[in-house]
C-alpha positions as CSV (number, residue, x, y, z in Angstrom):
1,X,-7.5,40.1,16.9
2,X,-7.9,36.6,15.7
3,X,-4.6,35.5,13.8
4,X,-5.0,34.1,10.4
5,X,-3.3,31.1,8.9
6,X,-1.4,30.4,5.2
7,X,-2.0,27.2,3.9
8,X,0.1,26.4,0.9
9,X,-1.6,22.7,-1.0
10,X,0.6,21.7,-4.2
11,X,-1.4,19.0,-5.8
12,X,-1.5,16.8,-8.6
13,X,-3.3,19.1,-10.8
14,X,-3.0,22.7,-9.4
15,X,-1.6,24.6,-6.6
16,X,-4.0,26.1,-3.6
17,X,-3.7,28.7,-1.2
18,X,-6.1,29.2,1.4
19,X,-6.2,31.7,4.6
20,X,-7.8,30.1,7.4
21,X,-9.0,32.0,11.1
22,X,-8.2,30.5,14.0
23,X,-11.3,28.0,14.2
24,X,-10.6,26.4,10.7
25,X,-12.8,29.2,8.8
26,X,-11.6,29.5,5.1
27,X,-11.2,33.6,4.6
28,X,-9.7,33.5,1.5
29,X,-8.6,31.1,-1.2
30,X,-6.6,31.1,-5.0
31,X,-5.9,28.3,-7.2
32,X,-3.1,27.9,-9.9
33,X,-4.1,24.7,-12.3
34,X,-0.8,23.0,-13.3
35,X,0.1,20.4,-16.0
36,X,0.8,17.0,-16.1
37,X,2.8,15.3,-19.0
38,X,3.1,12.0,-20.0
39,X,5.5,11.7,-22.7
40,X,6.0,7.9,-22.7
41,X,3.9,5.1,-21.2
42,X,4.2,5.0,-17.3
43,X,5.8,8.5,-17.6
44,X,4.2,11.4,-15.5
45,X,6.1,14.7,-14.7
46,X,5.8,17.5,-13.9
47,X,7.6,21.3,-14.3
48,X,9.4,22.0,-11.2
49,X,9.2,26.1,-12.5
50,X,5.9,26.0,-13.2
51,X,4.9,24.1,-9.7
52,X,7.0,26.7,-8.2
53,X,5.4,30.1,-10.0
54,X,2.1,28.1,-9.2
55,X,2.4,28.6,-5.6
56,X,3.4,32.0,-5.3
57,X,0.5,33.0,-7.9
58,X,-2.1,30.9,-5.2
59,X,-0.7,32.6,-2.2
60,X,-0.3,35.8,-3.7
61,X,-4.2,35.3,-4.9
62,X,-5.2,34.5,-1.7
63,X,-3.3,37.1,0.3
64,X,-4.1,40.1,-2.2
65,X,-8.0,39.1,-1.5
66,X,-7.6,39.6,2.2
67,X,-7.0,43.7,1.8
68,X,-6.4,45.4,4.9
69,X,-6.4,41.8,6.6
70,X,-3.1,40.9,5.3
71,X,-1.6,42.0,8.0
72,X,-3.6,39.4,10.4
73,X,-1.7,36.7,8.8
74,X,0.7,35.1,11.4
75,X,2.0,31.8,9.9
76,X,2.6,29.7,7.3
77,X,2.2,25.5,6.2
78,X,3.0,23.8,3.3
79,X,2.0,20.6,2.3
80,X,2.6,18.4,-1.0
81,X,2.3,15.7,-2.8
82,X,4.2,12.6,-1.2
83,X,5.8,10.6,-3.4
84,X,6.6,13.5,-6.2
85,X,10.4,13.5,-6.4
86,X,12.9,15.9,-8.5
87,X,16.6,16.6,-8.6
88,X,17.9,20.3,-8.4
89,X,20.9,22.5,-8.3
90,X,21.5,23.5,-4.3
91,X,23.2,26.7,-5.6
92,X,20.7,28.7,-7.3
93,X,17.7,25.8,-7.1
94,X,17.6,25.6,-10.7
95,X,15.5,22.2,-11.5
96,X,17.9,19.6,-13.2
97,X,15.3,17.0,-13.7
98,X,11.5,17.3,-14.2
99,X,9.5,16.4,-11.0
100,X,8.7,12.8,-11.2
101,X,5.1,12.1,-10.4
102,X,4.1,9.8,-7.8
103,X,2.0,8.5,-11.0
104,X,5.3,8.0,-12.3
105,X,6.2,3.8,-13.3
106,X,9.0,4.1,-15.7
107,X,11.4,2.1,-13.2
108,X,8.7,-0.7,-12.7
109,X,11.1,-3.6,-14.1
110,X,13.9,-2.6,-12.8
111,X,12.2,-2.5,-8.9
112,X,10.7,-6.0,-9.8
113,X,14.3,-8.0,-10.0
114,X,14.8,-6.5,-6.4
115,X,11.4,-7.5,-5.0
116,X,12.5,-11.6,-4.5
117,X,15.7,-10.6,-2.6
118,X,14.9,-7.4,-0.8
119,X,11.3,-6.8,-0.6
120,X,10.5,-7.9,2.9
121,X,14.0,-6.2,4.1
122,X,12.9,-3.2,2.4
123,X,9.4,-3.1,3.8
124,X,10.4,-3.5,7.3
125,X,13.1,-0.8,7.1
126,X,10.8,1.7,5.2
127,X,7.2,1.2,6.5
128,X,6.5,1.3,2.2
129,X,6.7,-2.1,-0.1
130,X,9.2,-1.9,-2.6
131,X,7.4,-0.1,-6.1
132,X,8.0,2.8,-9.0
133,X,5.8,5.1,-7.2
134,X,8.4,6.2,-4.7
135,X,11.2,8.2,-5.6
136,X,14.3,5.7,-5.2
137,X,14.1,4.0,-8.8
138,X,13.2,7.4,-10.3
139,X,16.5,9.5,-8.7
140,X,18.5,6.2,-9.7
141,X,17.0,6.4,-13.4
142,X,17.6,10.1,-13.2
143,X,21.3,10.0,-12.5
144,X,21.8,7.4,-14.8
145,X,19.9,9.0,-18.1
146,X,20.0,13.2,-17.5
147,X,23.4,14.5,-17.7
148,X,22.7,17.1,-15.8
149,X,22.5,15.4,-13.0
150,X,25.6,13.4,-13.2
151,X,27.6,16.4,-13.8
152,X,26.1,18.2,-10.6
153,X,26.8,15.2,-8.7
154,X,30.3,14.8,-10.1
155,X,30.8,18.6,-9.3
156,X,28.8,18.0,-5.5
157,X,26.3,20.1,-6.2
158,X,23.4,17.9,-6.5
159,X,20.1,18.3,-4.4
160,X,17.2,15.9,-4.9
161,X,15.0,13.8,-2.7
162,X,11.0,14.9,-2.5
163,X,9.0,17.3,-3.9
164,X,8.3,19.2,-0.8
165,X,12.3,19.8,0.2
166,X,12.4,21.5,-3.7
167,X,9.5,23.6,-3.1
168,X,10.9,24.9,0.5
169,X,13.8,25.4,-1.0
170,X,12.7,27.7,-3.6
171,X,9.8,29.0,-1.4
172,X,11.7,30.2,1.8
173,X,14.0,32.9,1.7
174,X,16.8,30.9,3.9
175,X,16.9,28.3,1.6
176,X,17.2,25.3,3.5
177,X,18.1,22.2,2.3
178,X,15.6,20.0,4.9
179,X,13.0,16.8,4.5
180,X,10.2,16.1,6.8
181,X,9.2,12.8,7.8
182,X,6.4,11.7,5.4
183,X,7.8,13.1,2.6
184,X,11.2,11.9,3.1
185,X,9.9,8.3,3.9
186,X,8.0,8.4,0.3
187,X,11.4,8.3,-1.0
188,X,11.5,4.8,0.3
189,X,15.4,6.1,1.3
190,X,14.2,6.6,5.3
191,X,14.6,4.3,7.9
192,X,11.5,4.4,10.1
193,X,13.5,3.5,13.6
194,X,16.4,6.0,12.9
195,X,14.4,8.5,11.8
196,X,17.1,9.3,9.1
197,X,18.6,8.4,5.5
198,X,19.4,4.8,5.3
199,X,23.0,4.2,4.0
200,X,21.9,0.5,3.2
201,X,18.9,1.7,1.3
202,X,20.9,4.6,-0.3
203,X,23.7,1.5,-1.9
204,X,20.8,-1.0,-2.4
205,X,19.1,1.9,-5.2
206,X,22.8,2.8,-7.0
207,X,22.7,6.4,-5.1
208,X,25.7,8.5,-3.9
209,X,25.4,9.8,-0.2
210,X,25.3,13.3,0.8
211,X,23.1,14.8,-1.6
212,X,19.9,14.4,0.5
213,X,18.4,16.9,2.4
214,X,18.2,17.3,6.2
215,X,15.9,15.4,8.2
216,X,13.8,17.5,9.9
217,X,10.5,17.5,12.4
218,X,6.8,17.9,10.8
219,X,6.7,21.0,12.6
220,X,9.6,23.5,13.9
221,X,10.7,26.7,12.0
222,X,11.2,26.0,8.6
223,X,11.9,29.6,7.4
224,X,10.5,32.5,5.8
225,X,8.3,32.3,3.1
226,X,8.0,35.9,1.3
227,X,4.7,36.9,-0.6
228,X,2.2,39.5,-0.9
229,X,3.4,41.6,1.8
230,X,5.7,41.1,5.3
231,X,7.5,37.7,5.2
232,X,5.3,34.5,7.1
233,X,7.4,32.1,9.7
234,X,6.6,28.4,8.0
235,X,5.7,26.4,10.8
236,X,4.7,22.8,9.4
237,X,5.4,21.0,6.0
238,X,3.8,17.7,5.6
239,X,2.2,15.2,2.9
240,X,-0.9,16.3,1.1
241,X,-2.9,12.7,2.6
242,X,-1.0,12.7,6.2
243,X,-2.0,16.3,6.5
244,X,-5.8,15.8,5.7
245,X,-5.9,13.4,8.6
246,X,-6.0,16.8,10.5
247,X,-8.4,18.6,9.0
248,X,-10.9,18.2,12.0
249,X,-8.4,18.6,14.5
250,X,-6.7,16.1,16.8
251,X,-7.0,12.5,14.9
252,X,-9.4,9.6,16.8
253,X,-7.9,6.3,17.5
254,X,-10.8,4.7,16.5
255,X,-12.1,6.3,13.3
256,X,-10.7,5.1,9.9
257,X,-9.4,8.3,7.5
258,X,-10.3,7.8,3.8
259,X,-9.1,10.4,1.2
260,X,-10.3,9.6,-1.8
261,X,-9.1,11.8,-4.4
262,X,-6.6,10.8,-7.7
263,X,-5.9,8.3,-5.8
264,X,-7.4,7.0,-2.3
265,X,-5.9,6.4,1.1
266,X,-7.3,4.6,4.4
267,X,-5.6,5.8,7.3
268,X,-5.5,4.9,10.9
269,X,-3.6,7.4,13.8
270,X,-1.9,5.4,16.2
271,X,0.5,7.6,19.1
272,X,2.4,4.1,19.5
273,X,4.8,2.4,16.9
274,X,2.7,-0.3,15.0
275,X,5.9,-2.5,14.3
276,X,5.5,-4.3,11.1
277,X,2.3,-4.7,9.5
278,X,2.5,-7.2,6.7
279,X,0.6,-5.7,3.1
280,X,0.3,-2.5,4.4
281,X,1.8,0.9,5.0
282,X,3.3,2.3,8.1
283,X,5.2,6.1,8.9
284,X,5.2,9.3,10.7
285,X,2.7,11.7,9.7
286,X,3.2,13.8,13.0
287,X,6.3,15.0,14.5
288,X,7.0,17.7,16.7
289,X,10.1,17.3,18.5
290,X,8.0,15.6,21.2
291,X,5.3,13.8,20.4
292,X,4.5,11.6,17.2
293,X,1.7,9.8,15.2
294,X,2.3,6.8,13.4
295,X,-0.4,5.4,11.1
296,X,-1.7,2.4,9.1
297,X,-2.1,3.1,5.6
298,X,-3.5,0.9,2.6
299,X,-3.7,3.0,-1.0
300,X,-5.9,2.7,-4.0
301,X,-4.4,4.0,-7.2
302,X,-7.2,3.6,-8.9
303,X,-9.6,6.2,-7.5
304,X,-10.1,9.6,-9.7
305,X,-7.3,7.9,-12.1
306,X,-9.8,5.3,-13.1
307,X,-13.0,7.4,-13.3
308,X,-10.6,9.7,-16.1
309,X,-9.7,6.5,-17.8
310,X,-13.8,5.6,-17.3
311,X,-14.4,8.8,-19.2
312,X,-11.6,8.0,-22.1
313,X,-13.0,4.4,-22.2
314,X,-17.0,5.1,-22.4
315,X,-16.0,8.7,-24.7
316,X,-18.4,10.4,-22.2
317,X,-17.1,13.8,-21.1
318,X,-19.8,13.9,-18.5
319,X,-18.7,10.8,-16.4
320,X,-18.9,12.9,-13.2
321,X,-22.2,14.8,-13.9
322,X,-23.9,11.8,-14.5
323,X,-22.6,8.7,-12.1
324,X,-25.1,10.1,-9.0
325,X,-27.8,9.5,-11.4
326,X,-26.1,6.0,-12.2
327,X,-25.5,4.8,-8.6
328,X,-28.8,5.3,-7.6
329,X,-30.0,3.1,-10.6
330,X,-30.9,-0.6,-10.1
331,X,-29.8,-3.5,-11.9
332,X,-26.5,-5.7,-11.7
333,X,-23.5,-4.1,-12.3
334,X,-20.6,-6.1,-13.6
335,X,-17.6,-6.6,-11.5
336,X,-14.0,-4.1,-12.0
337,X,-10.7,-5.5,-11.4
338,X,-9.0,-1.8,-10.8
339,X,-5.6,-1.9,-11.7
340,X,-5.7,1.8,-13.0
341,X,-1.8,3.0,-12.4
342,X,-1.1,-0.1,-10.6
343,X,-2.6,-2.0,-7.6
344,X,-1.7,-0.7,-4.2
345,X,-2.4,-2.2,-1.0
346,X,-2.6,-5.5,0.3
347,X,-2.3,-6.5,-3.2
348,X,1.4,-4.9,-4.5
349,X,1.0,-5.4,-8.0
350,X,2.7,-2.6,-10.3
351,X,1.6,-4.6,-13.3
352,X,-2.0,-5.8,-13.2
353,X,-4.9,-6.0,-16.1
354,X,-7.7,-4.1,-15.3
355,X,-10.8,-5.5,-16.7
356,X,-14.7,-6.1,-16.4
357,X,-16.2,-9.4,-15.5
358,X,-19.3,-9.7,-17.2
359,X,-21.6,-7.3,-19.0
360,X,-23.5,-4.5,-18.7
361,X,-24.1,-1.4,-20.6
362,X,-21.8,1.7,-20.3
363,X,-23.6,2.7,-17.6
364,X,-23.3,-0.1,-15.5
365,X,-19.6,-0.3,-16.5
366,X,-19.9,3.0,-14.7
367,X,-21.1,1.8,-11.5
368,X,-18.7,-1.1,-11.1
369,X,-15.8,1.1,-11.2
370,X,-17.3,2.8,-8.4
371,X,-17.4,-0.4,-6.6
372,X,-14.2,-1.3,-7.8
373,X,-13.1,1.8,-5.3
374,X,-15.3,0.7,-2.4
375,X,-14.4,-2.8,-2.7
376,X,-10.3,-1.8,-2.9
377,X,-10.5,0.8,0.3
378,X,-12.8,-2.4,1.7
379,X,-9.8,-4.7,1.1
380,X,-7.4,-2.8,2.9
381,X,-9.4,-2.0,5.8
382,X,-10.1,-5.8,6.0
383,X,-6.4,-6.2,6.0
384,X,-5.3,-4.2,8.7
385,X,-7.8,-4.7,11.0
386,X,-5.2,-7.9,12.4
387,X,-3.2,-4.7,13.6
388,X,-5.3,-2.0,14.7
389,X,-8.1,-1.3,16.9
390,X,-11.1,-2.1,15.7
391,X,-12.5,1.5,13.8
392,X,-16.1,2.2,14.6
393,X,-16.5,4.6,12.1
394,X,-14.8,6.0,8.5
395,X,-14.1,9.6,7.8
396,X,-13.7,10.4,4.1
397,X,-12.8,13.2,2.5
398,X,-11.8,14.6,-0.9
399,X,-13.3,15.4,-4.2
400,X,-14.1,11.9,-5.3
401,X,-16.1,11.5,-2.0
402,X,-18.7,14.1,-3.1
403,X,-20.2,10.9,-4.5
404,X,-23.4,9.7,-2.2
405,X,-23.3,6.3,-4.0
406,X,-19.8,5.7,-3.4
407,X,-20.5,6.8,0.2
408,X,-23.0,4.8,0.8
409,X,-21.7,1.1,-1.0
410,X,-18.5,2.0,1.4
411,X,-21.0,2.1,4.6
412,X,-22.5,-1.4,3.6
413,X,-19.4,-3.2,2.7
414,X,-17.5,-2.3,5.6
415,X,-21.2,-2.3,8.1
416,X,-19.4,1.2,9.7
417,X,-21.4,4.7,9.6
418,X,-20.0,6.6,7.1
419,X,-19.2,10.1,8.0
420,X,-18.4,12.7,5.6
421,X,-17.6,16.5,6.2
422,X,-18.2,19.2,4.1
423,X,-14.4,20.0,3.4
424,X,-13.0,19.4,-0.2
425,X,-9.6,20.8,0.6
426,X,-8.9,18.6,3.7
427,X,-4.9,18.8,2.9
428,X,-5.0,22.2,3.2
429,X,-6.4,22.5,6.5
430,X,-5.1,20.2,7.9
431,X,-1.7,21.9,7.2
432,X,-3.1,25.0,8.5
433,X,-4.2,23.4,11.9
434,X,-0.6,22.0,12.1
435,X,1.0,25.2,11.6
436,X,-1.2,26.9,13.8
437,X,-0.1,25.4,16.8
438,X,-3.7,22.8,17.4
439,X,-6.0,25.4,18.5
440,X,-9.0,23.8,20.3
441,X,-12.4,23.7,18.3
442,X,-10.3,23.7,15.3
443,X,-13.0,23.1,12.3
444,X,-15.9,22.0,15.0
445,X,-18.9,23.9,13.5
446,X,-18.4,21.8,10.1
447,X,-21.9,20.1,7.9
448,X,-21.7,16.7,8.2
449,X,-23.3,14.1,6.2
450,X,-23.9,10.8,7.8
451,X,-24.6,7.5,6.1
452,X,-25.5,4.3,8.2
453,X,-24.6,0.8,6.8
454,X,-27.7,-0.3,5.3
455,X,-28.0,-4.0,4.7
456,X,-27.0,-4.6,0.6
457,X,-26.9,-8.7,0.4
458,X,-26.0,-7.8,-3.3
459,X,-23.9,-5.4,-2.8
460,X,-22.3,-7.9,-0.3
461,X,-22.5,-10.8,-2.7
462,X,-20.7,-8.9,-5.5
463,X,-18.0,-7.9,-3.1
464,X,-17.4,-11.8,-2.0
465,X,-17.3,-12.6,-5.6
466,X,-14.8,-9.4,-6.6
467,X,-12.7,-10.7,-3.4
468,X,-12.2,-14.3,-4.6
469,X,-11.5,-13.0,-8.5
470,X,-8.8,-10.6,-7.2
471,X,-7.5,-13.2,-5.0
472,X,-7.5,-15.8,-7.6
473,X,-5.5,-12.9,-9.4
474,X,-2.9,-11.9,-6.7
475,X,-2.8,-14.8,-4.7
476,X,-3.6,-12.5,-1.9
């Protein structure tokens, strides 16, 4: 009897739950939408309850459908979203705070009078350049604003650090107080060569030791999870983008792993420390007591954020349903400079003006924020290609990658075959494989749909010309 898999996926906007066999093969699936507030400008949170009843209601959807088979499943994974942060009470794991987005920017000024003095120190520590998206400014502006949480500190009964320690908190029925690597790194607390909290970081942000959780392996026995039936062992937790790196199995050293969702990701898997790679990302997304995975990242911020704020700007509700009908329409798009939610990598600017250069018509506007995405994931993949092997081929994935046109400008900017598999929950496998222990032929009989780098001299033109705007910009 072939055992089946739990994968737990808590996203920006809802919570997943899919069962999985032992070769990748969704059985069952439920989904619990979720909200997302924004109560002041740069705000986002989030409601640690409701991300919490979420889960359970996906699983126990998920499980329930299985009938008779409920018994088949073995284990459990969890993976979340990376940066999310939240404070919490470790007695009862009552929320003290709400969960601070990763889209969350309220500490931007703040983190920009530490950039002069302590950015590169920071960086080289952390693997992550200093910004508002990670957790440290957001716990600091917590314990200096919510009472709550400076009365639970004062008392020592404070928990916080990222999302994914809250929810295995309140999902397992030991209720550990543990981190894994990616997650705990998104903090932008975790020293990358200790493998631990950072007591330099932890004074450098204002914060209190001691109220962290435990550092802990990617996968090892987390603890029970109870739903739907006899308890599940959890097996791995990771980050929603570090796990979709394993969706197809073992990672390649030379392919280059795009996720384009809310926001995008280029990834490369290296089994060998990179060191310090200047204007781009480094971590952990893999460790199992034995062996680890280190990877490259560059991040676009503006990837499903900018084609909502496309559909606010233009007032079409239909943005999505009518783009593959857009990029397939010729004419000269103007150029995008994407700072939706702030620019990511190689460019580091929390602050930036997004705007159009030159005119079109709303549909053209269209297309060049689809460029705009190309020609970001493009930069970043230009960047790091001083520190990596040469990639010979991109993987995408995600929902934003069900787009041919953007598929196909990324294939003739970067001159690489783009490959993309048929797997729009790529976090959620990829946890599963992970918790499964790496079967072989994990995911192998998957559609995929190839595009070749056609040549685009226009495409190519526009991209020189975006390049030398954004770096007149940036200065990078």
């Amino acid at each position: 009897m072939d055992r089946l898999i739990l994968a737990i996926d808590q996203g920006t906007h809802a919570s997943r739950a899919l069962v999985l066999d032992a070769r990748g093969r969704v059985v069952a699936g439920g989904e619990k939408e979720i909200a997302l507030a924004r109560p002041q400008p740069d705000w986002a949170e989030q409601d640690g309850e409701e991300l919490v009843a979420s889960m359970f209601a996906a699983a126990d959807q998920a499980l329930r459908a299985l009938g008779t088979r409920r018994a088949e499943v073995a284990v459990a994974g969890l993976s979340s979203q990376r940066a999310s942060c939240i404070c919490w009470d470790r007695r009862d794991g009552r929320p003290l705070s709400p969960v601070f987005s990763w889209q969350d920017r309220r500490a931007h000024a703040w983190i920009a009078g530490l950039e002069p003095v302590h950015g590169d120190a920071v960086h080289r520590k952390t693997g992550l350049y200093l910004s508002p998206h990670y957790g440290a400014s957001k716990l600091r502006w917590a314990l200096e604003h919510l009472p709550p949480v400076g009365v639970a500190a004062q008392a020592g009964f404070l928990a916080w650090g990222p999302l994914a320690s809250f929810l295995v908190f309140r999902l397992l029925k030991e209720r550990p107080l543990a981190a894994d690597p990616q997650c705990a790194a998104r903090t932008q607390l975790w020293n990358l060569a200790t493998r631990d909290w950072d007591p330099e970081l932890l004074a450098l942000f204002g914060l209190p030791q001691g109220f962290l959780p435990k550092s802990m392996p990617t996968c090892h026995d987390w603890g029970t999870l109870d739903v739907a039936g006899p308890a599940l062992p959890l097996k791995a937790v990771n980050g929603d983008q570090s796990a979709a790196v394993f969706a197809f199995g073992w990672p390649e050293p030379d392919s280059a792993y795009v996720n384009i969702g809310t926001s995008a990701f280029v990834q490369r898997a290296l089994e060998q420390a990179p060191g310090h790679v200047p204007r781009q990302l480094t971590g952990i997304i893999l460790d199992d007591g034995r062996r680890t995975v280190w990877m490259v990242e560059g991040n676009v911020n503006g990837a499903g954020t900018a084609l909502e704020w496309l559909r606010a700007e233009l007032k079409i509700e239909d943005v999505l349903g009518q783009l593959p009908h857009w990029l397939e329409q010729a004419g000269e798009p103007p150029l995008f400079l994407n700072g939706i939610a702030g620019l990511g990598g190689p460019f580091w600017q929390a602050e930036f003006a997004s705007r159009f250069v030159g005119d079109g018509e709303p549909w053209q506007q269209a297309v060049a924020v689809v460029e705009s995405i190309a020609f970001l994931l493009q930069a970043n993949i230009d960047h790091m290609a001083a520190h990596v092997p040469p990639a010979r081929r991109i993987r995408v994935s995600g929902g934003v990658s069900r787009l041919d046109g953007l598929c196909r400008r990324l294939a003739a900017v970067s001159g690489l075959p783009v490959l993309r598999r048929d797997d729009p929950e790529a976090s959620a496998r990829g946890i599963a494989y992970l918790a499964a222990g790496r079967p072989a032929g994990w995911n192998s009989a998957a559609k995929e749909d190839r595009f070749e780098p056609a040549e685009n001299a226009a495409l190519a033109a526009r991209y020189r010309r975006w390049r030398e705007l954004m770096k007149q910009a940036t200065g990078v």
